[in-house]
N, CA, C and O atoms as a GROMACS GRO file, in nm:
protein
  532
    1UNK      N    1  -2.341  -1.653   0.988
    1UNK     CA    2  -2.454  -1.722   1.045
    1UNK      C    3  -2.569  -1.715   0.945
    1UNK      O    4  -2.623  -1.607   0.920
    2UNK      N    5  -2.610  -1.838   0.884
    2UNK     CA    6  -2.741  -1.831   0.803
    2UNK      C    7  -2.853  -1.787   0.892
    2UNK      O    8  -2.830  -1.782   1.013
    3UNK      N    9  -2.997  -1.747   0.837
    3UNK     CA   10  -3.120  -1.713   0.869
    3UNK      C   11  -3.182  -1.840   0.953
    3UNK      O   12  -3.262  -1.835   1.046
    4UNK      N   13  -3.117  -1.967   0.886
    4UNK     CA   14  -3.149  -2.087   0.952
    4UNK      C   15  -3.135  -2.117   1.127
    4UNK      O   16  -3.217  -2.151   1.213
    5UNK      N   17  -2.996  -2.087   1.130
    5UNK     CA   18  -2.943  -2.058   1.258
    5UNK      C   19  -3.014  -1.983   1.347
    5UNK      O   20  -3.042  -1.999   1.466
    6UNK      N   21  -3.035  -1.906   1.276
    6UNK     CA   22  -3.092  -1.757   1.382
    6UNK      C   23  -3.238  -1.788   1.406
    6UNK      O   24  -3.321  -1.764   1.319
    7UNK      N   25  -3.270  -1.840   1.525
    7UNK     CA   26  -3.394  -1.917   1.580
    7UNK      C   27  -3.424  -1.875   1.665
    7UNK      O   28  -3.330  -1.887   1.743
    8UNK      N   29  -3.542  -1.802   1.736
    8UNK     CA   30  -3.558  -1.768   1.879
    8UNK      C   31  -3.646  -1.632   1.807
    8UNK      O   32  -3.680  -1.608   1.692
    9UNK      N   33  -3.660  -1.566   1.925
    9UNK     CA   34  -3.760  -1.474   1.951
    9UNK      C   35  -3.725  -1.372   1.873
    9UNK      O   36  -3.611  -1.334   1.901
   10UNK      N   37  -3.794  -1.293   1.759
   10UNK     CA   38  -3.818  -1.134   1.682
   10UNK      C   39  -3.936  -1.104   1.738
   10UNK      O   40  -4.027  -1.182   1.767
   11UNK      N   41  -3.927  -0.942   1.756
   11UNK     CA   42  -3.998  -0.858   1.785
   11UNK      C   43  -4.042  -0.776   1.647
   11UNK      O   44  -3.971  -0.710   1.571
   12UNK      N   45  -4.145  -0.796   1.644
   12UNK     CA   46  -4.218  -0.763   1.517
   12UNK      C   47  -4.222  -0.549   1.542
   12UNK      O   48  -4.301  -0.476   1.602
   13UNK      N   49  -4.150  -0.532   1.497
   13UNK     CA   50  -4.164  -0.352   1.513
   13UNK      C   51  -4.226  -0.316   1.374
   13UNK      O   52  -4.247  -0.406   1.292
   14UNK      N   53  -4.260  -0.165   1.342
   14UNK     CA   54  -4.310  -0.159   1.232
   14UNK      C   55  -4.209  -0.107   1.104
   14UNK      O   56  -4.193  -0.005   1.037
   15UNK      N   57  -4.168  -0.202   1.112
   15UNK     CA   58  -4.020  -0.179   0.959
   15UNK      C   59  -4.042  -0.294   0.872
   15UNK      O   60  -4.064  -0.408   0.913
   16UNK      N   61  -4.034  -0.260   0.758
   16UNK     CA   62  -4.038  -0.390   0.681
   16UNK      C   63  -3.906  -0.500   0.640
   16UNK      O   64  -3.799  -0.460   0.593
   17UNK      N   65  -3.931  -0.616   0.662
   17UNK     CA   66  -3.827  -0.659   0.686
   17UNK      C   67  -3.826  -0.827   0.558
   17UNK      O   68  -3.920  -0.904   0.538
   18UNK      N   69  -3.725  -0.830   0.512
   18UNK     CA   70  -3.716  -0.910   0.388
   18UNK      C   71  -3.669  -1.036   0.450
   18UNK      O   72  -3.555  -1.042   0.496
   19UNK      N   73  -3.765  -1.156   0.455
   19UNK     CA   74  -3.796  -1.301   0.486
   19UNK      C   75  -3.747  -1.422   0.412
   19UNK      O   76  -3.833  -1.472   0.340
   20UNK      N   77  -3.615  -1.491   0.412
   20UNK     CA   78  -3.612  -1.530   0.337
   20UNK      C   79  -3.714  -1.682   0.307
   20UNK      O   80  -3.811  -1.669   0.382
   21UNK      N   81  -3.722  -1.766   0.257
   21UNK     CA   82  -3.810  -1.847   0.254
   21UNK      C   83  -3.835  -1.978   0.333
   21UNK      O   84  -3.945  -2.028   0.358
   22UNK      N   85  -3.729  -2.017   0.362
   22UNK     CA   86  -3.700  -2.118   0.472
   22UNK      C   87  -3.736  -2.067   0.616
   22UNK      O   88  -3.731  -2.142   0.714
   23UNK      N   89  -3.783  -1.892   0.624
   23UNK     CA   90  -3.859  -1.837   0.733
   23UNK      C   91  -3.963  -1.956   0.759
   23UNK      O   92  -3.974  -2.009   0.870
   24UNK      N   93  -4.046  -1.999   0.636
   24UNK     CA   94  -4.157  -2.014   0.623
   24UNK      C   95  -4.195  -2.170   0.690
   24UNK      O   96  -4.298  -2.214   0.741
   25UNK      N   97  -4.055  -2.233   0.662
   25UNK     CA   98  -4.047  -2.407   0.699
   25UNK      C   99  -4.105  -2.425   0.865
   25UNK      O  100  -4.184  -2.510   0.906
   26UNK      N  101  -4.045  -2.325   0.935
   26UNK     CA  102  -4.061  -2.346   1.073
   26UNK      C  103  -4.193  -2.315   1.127
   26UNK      O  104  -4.254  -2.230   1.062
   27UNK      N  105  -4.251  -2.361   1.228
   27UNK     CA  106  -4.365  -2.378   1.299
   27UNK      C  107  -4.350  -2.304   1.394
   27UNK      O  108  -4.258  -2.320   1.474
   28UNK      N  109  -4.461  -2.181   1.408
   28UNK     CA  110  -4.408  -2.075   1.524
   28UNK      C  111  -4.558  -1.982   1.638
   28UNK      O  112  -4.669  -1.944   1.601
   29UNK      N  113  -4.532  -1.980   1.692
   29UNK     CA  114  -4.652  -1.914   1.777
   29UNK      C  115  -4.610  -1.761   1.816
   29UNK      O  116  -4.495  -1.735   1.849
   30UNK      N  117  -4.687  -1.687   1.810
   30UNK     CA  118  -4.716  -1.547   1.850
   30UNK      C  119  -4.771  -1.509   1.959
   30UNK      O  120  -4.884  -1.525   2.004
   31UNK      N  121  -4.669  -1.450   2.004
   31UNK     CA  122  -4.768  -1.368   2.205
   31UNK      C  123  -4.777  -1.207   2.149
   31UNK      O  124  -4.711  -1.120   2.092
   32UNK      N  125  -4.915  -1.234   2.209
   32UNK     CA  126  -4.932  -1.075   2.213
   32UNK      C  127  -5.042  -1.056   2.304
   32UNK      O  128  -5.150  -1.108   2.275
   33UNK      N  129  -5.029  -0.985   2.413
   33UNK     CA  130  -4.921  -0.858   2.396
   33UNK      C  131  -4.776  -0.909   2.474
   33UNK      O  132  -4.765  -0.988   2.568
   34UNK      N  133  -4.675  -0.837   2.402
   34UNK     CA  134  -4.562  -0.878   2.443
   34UNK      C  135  -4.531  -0.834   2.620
   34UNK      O  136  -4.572  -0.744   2.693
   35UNK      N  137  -4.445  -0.940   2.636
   35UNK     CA  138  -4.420  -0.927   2.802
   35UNK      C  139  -4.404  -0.762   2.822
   35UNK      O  140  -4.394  -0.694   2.721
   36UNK      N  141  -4.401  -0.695   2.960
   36UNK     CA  142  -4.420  -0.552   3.022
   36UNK      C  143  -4.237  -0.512   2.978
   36UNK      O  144  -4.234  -0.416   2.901
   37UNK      N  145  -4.180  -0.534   2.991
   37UNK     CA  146  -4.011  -0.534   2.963
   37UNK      C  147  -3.991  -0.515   2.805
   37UNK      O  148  -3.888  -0.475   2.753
   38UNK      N  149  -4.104  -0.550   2.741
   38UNK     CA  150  -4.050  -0.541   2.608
   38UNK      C  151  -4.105  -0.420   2.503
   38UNK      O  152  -4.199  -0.348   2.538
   39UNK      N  153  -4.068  -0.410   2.427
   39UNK     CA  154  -4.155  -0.303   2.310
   39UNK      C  155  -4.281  -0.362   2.252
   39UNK      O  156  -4.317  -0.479   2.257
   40UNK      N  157  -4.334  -0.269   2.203
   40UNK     CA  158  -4.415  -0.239   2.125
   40UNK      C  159  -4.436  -0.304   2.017
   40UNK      O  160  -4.385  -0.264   1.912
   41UNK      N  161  -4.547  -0.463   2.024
   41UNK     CA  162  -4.478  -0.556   1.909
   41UNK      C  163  -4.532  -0.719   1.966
   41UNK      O  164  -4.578  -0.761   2.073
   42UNK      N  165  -4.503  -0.772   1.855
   42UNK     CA  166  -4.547  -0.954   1.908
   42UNK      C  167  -4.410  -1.031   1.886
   42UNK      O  168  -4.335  -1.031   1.789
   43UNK      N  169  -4.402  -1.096   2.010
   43UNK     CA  170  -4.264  -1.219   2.013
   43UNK      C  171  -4.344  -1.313   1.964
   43UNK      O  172  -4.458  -1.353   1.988
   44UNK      N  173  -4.230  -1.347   1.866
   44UNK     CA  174  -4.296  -1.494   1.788
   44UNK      C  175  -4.146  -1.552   1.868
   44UNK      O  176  -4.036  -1.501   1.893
   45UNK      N  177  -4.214  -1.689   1.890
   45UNK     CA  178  -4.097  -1.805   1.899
   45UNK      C  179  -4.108  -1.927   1.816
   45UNK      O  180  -4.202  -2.006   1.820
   46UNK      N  181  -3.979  -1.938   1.725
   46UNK     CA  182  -4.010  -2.053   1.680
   46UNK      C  183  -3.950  -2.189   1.669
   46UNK      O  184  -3.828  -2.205   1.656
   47UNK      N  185  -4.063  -2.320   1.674
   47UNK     CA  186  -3.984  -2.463   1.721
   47UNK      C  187  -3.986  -2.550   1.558
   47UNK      O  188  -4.063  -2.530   1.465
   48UNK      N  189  -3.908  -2.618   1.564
   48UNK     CA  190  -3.902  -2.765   1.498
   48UNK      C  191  -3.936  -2.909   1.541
   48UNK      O  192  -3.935  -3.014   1.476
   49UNK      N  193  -3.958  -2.892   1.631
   49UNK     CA  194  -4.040  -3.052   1.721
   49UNK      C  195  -4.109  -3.018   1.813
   49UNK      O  196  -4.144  -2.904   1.845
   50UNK      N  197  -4.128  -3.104   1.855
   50UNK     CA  198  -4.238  -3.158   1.971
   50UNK      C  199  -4.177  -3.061   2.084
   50UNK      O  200  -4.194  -2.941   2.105
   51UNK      N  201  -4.117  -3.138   2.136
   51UNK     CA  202  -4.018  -3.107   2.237
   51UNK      C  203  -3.974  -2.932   2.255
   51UNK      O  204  -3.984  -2.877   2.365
   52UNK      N  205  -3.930  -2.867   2.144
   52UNK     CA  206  -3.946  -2.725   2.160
   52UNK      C  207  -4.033  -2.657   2.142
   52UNK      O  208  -4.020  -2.534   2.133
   53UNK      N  209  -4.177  -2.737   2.129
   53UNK     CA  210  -4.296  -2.670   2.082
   53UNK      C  211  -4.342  -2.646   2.261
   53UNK      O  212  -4.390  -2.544   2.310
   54UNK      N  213  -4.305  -2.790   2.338
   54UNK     CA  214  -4.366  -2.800   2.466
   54UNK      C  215  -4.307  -2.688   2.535
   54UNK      O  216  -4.388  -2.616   2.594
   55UNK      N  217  -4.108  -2.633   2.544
   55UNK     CA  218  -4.076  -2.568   2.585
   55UNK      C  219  -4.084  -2.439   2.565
   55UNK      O  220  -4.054  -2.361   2.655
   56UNK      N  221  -4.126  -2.397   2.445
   56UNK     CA  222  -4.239  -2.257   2.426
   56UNK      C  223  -4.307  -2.235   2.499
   56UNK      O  224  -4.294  -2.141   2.577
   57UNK      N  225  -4.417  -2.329   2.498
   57UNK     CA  226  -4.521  -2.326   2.530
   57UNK      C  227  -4.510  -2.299   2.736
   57UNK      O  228  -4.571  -2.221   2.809
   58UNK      N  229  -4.446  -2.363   2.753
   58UNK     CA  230  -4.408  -2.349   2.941
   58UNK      C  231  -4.325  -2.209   2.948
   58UNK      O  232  -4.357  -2.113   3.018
   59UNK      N  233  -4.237  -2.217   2.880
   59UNK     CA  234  -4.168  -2.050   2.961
   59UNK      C  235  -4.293  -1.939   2.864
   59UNK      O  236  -4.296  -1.830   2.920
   60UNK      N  237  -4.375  -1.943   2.758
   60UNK     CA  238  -4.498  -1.850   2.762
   60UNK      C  239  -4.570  -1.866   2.856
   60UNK      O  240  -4.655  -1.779   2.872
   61UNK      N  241  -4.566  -1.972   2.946
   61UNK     CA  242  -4.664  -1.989   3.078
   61UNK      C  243  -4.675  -1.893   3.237
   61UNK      O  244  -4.749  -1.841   3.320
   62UNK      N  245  -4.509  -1.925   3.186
   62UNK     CA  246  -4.413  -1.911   3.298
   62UNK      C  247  -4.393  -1.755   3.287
   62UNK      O  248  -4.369  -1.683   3.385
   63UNK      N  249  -4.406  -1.710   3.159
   63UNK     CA  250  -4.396  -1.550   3.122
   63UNK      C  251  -4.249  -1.497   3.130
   63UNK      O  252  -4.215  -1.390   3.179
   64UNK      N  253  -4.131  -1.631   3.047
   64UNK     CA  254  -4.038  -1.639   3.029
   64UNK      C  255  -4.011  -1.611   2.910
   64UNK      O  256  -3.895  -1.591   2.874
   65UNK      N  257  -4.104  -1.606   2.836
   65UNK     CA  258  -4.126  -1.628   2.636
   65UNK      C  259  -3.970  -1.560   2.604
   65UNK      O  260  -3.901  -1.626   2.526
   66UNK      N  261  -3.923  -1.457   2.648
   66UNK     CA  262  -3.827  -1.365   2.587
   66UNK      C  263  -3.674  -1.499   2.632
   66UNK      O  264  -3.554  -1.485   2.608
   67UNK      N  265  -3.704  -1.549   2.660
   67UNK     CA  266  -3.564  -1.615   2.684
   67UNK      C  267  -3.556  -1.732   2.628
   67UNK      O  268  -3.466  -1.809   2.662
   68UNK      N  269  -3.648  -1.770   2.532
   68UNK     CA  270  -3.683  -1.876   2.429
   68UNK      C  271  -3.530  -1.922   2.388
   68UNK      O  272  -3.482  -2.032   2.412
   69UNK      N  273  -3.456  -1.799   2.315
   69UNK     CA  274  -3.369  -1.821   2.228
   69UNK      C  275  -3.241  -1.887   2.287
   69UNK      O  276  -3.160  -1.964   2.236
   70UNK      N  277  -3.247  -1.831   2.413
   70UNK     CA  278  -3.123  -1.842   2.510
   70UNK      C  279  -3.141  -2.034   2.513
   70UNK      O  280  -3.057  -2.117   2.477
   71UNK      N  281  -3.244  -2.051   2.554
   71UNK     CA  282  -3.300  -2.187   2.609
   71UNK      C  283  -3.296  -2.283   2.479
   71UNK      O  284  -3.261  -2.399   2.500
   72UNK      N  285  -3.335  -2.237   2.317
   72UNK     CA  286  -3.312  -2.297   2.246
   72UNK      C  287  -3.128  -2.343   2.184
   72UNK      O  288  -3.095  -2.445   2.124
   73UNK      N  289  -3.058  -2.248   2.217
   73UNK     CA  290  -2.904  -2.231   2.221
   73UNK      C  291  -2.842  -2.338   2.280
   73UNK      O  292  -2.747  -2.406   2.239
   74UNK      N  293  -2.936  -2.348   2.424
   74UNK     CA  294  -2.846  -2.461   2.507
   74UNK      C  295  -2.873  -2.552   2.505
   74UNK      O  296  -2.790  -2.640   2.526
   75UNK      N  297  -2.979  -2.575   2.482
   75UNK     CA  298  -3.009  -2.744   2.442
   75UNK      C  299  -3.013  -2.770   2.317
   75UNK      O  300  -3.059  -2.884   2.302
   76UNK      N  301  -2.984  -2.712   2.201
   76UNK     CA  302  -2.920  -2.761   2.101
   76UNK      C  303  -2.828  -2.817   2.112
   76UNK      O  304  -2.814  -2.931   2.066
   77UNK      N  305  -2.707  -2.732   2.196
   77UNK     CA  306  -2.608  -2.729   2.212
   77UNK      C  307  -2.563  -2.873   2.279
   77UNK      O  308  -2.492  -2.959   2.228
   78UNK      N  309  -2.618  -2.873   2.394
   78UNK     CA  310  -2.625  -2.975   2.517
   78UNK      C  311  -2.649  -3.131   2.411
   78UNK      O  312  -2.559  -3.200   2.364
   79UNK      N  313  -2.791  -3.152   2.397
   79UNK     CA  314  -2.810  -3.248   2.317
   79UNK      C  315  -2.867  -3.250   2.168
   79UNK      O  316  -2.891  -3.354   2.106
   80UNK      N  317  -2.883  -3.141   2.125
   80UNK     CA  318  -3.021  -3.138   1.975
   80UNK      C  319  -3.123  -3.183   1.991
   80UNK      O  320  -3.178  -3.254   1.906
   81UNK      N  321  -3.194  -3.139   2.153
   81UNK     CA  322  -3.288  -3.151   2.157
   81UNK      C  323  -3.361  -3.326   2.167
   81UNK      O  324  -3.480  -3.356   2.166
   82UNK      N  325  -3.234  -3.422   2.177
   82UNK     CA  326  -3.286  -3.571   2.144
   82UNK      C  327  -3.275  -3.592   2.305
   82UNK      O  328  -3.193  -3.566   2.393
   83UNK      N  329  -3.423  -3.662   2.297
   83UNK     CA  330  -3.415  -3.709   2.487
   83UNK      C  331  -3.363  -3.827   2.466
   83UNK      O  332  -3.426  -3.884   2.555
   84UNK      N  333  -3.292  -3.920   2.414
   84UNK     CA  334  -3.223  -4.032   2.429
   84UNK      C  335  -3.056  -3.958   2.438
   84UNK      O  336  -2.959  -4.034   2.433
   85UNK      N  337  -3.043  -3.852   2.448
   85UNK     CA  338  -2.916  -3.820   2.417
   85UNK      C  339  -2.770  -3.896   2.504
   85UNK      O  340  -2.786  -3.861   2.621
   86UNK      N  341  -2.681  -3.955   2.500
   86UNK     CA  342  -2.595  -3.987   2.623
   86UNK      C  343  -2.466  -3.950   2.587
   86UNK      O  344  -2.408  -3.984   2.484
   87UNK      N  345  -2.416  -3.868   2.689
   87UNK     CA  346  -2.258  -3.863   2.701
   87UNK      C  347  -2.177  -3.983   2.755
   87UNK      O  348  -2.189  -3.985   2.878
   88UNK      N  349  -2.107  -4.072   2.714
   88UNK     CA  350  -2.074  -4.178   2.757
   88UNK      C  351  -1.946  -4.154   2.881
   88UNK      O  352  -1.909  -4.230   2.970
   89UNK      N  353  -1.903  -4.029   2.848
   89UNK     CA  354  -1.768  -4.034   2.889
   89UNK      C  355  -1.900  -3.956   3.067
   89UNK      O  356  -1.914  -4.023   3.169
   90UNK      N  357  -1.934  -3.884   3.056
   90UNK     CA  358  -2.036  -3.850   3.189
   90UNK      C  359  -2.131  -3.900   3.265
   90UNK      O  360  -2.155  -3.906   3.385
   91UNK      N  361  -2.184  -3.936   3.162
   91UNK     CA  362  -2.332  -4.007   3.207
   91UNK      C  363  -2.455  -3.916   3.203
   91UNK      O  364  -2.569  -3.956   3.227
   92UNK      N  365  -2.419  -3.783   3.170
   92UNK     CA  366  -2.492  -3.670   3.074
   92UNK      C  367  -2.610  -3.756   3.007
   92UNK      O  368  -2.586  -3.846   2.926
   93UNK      N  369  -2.732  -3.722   3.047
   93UNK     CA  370  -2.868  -3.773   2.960
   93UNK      C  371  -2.958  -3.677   2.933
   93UNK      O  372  -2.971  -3.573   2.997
   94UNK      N  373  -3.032  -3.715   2.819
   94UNK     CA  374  -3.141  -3.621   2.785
   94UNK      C  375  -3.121  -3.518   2.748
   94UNK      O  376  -3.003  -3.485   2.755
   95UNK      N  377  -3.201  -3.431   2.699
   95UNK     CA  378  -3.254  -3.272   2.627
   95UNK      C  379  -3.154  -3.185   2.738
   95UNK      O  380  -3.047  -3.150   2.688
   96UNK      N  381  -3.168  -3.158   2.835
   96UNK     CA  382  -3.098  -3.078   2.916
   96UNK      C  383  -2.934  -3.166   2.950
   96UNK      O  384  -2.836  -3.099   2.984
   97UNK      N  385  -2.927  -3.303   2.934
   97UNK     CA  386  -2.827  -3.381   2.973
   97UNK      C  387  -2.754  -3.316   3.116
   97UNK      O  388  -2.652  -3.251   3.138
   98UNK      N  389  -2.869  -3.374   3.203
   98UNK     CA  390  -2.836  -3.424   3.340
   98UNK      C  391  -2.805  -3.545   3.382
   98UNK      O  392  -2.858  -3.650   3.346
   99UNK      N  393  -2.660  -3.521   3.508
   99UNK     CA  394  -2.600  -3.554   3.541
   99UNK      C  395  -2.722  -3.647   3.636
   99UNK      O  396  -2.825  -3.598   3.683
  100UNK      N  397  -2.675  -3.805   3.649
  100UNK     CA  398  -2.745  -3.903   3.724
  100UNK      C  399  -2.821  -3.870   3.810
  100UNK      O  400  -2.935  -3.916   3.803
  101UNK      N  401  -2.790  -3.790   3.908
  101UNK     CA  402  -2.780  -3.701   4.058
  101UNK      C  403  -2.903  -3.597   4.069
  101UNK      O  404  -3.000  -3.590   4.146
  102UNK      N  405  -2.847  -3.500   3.933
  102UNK     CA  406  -2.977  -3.408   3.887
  102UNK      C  407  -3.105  -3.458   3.903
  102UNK      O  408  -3.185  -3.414   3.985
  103UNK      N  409  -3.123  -3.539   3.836
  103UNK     CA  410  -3.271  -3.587   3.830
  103UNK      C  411  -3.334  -3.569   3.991
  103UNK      O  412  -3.412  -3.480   4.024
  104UNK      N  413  -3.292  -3.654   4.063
  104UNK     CA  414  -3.336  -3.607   4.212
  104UNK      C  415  -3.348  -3.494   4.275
  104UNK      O  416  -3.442  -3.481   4.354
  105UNK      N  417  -3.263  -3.397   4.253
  105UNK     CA  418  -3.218  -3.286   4.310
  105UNK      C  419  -3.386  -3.207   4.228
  105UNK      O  420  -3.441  -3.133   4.309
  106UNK      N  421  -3.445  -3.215   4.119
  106UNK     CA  422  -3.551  -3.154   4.069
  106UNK      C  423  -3.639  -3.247   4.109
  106UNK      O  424  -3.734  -3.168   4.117
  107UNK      N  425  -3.683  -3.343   4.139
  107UNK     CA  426  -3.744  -3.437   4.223
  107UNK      C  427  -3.803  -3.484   4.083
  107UNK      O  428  -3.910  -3.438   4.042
  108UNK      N  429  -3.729  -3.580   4.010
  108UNK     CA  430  -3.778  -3.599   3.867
  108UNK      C  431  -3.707  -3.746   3.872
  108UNK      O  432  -3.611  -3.776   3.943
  109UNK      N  433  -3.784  -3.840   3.766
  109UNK     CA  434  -3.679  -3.938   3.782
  109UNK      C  435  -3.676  -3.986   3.637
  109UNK      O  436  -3.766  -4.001   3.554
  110UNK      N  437  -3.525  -4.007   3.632
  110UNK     CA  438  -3.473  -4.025   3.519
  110UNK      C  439  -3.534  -4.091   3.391
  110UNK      O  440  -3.527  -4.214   3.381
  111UNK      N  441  -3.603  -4.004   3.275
  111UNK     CA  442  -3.647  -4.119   3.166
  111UNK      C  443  -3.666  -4.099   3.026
  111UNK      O  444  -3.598  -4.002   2.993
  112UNK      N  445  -3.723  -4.143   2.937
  112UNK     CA  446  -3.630  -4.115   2.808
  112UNK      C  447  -3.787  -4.010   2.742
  112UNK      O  448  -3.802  -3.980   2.624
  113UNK      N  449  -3.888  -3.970   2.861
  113UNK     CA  450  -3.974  -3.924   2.760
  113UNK      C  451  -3.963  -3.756   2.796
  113UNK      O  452  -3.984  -3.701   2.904
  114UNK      N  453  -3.905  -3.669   2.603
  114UNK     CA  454  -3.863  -3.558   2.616
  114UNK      C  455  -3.945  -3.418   2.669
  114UNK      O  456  -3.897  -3.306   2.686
  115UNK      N  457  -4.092  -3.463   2.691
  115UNK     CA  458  -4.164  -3.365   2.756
  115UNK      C  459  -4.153  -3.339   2.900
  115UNK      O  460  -4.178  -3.239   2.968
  116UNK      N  461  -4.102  -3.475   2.933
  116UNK     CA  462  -4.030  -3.478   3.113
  116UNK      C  463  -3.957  -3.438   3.149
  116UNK      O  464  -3.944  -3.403   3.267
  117UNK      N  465  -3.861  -3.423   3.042
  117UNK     CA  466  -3.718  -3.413   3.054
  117UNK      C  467  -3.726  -3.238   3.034
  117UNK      O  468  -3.661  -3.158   3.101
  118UNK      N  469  -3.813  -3.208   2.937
  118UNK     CA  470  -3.814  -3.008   2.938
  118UNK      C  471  -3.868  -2.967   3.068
  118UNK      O  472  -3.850  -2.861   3.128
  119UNK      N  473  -3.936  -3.066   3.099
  119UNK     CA  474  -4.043  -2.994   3.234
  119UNK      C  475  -3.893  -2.991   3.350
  119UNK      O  476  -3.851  -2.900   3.422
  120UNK      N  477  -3.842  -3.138   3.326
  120UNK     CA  478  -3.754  -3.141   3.470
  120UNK      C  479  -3.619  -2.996   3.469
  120UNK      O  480  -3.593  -2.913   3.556
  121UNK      N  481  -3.563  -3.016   3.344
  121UNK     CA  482  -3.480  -2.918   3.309
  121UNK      C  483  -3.534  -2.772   3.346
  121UNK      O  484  -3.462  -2.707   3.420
  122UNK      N  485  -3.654  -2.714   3.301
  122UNK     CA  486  -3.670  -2.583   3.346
  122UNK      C  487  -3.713  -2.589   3.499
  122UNK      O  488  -3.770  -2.484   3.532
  123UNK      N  489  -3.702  -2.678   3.599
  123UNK     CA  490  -3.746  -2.677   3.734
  123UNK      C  491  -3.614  -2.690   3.754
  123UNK      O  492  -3.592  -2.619   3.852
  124UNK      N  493  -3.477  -2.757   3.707
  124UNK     CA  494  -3.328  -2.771   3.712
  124UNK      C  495  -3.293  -2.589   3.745
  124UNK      O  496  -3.253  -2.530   3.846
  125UNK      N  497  -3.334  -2.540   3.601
  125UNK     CA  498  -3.319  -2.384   3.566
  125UNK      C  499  -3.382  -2.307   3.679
  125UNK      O  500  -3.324  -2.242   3.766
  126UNK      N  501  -3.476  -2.321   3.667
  126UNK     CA  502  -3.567  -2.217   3.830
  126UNK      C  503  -3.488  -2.267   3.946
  126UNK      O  504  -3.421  -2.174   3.990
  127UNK      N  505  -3.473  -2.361   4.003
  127UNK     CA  506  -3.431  -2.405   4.120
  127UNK      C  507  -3.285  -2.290   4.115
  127UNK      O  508  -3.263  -2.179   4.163
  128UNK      N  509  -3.196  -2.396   4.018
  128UNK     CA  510  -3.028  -2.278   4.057
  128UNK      C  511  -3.004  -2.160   4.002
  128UNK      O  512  -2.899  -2.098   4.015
  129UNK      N  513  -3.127  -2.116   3.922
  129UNK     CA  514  -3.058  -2.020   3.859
  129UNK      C  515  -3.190  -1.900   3.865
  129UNK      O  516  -3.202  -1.814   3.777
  130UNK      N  517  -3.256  -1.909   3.948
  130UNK     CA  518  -3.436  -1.838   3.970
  130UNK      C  519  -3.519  -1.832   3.817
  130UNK      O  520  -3.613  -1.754   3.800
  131UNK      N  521  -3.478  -1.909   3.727
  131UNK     CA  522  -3.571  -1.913   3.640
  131UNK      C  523  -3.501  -1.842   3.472
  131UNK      O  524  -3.534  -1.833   3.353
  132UNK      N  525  -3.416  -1.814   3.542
  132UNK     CA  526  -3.314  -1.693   3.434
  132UNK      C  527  -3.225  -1.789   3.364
  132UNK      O  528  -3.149  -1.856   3.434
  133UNK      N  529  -3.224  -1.808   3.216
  133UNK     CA  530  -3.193  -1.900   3.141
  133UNK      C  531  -3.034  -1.845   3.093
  133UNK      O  532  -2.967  -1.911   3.014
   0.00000   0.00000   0.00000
């Protein structure tokens, strides 16, 4: 696994730790003080677009910050993050790629703009799963 890969939340402890330089490419925000569950230290999370800048920014709201990485995993995974995304063979759409149906069930309605689509997805996440990514 490159350094590239490895995206999501470090806990800054006091060890020195060797950065490689493409650390530097990514765009990242710092909480401090870190959530009550965690050590001694600042969670940085860090995004590459819009779209994962917004979903930072809501689970730090939400006082989810530590599950950044989990959340960045699956919607890579799911779509790369593209809200036009479509599974043809499902009907899978968007950043979270929900199913037609979904959209209602979060009381959201279906559309191609990706700040809607993070908002609807983590109300998807809270609803079935209490918020736990």
């Amino acid at each position: 696994m490159t350094f590239k890969q490895i995206i999501g939340i470090f806990l800054i402890i006091t060890v020195s730790v060797s950065i490689d330089d493409k650390f530097f490419d990514k765009s990242h925000i710092a909480i401090d003080p870190p959530p009550k569950d965690q050590v001694a230290g600042a969670v940085i999370a860090f995004y590459e677009n819009k779209y994962q800048q917004h979903a930072v920014n809501l689970l730090n709201r939400m006082g989810k910050i530590e599950q950044w990485s989990c959340l960045y995993t699956l919607w890579t995974r799911e779509s790369n993050w593209n809200p036009k995304s479509l599974n043809r063979k499902s009907g899978a759409y968007g950043i979270a790629q929900f199913m037609p149906e979904t959209w209602a069930l979060v009381e959201y309605k279906k559309t191609d703009n990706g700040f809607t689509q993070v908002e609807a997805g983590l109300a998807y996440i809270k609803r079935k799963y209490g918020g736990n990514i």
